[in-house]
C-alpha beads as a LAMMPS data file, in Angstrom:
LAMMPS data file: protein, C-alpha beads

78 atoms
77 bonds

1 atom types
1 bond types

-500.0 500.0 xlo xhi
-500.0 500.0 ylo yhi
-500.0 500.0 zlo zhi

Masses

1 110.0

Atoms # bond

1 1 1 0.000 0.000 0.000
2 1 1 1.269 3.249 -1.121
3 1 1 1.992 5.769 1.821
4 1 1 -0.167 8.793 0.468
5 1 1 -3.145 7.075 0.370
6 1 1 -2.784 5.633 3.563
7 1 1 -2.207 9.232 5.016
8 1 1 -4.759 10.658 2.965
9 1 1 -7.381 7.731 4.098
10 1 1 -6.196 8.302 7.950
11 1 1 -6.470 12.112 7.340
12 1 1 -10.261 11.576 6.633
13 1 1 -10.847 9.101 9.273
14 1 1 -9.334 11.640 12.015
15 1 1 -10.652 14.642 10.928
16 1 1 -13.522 14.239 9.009
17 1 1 -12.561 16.201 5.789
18 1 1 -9.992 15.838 3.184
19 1 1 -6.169 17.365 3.248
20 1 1 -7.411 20.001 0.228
21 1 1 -10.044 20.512 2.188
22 1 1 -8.844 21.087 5.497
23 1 1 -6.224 23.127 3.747
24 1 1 -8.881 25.177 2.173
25 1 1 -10.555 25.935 5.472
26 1 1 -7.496 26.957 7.315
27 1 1 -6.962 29.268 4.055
28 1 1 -10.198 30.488 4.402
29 1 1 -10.366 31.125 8.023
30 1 1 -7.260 33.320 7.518
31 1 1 -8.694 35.732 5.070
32 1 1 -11.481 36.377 6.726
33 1 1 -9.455 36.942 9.895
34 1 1 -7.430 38.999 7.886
35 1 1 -9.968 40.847 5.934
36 1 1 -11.591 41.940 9.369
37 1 1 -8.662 42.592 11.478
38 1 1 -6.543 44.431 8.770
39 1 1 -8.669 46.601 6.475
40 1 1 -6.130 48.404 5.276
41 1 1 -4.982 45.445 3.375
42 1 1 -5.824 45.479 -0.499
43 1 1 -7.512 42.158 -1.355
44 1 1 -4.576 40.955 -3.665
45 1 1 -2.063 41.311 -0.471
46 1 1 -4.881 39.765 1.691
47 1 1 -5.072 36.971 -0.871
48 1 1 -1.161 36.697 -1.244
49 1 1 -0.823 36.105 2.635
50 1 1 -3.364 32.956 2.164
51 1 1 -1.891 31.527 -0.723
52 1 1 -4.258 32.238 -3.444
53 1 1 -3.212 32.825 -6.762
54 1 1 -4.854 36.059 -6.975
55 1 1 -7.558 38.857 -5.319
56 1 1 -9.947 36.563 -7.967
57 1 1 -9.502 33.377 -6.456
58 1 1 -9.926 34.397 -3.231
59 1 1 -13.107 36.054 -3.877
60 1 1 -14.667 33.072 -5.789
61 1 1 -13.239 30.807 -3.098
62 1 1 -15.299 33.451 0.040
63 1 1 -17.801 33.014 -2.234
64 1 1 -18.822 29.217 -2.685
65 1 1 -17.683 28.914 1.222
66 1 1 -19.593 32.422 2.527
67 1 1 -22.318 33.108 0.020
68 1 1 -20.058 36.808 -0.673
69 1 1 -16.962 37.871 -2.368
70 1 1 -14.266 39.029 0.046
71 1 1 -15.091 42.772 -0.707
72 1 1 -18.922 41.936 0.112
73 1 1 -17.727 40.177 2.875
74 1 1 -15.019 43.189 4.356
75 1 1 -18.115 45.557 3.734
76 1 1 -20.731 43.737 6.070
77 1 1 -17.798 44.053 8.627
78 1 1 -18.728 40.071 9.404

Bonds

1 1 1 2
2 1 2 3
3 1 3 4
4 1 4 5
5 1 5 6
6 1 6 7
7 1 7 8
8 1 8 9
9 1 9 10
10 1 10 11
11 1 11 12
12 1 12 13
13 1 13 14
14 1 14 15
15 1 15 16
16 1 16 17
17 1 17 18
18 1 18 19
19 1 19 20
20 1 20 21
21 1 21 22
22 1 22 23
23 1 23 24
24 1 24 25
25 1 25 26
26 1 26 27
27 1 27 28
28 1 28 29
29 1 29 30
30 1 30 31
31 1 31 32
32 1 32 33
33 1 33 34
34 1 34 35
35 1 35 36
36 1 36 37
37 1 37 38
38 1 38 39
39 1 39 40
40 1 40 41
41 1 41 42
42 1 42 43
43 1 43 44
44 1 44 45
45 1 45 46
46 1 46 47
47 1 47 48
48 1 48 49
49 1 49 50
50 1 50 51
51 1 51 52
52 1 52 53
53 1 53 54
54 1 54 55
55 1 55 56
56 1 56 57
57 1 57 58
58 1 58 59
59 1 59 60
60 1 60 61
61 1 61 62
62 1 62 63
63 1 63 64
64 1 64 65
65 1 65 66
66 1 66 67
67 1 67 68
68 1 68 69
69 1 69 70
70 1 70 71
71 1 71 72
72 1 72 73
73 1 73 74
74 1 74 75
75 1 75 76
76 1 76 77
77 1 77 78
């Protein structure tokens, strides 16, 4: 048995999500930390400090997980 899928397969068991998606989470958490905590922070640095690929991705990513793009999202002050 290969040891990536075994990891991968123990990953799920312990935590209940997959390692992109417990990744994604964590990435997500942080930008909206960030986006509340540092306004002053243009979207594309906000997005840079997550590790998106760009102010884009990070809105479409807010979006499928939030129902709002990160600007929607900094402007309700949630």
């Amino acid at each position: 048995m290969r040891t990536e899928c075994h990891f991968a397969r123990m990953f799920r068991h312990s935590l209940g999500c997959s390692v992109h998606g417990w990744i994604s989470l964590r990435r997500s958490a942080r930008a909206q930390a960030l986006l509340r905590e540092r306004p002053a922070l243009s979207l594309a640095e906000v997005a840079a400090q997550c590790g998106y690929a760009s102010a884009s991705h990070l809105s479409r990513s807010l979006r499928a997980d939030l129902g709002a793009t990160a600007g929607e999202w900094r402007k309700a002050g949630l």
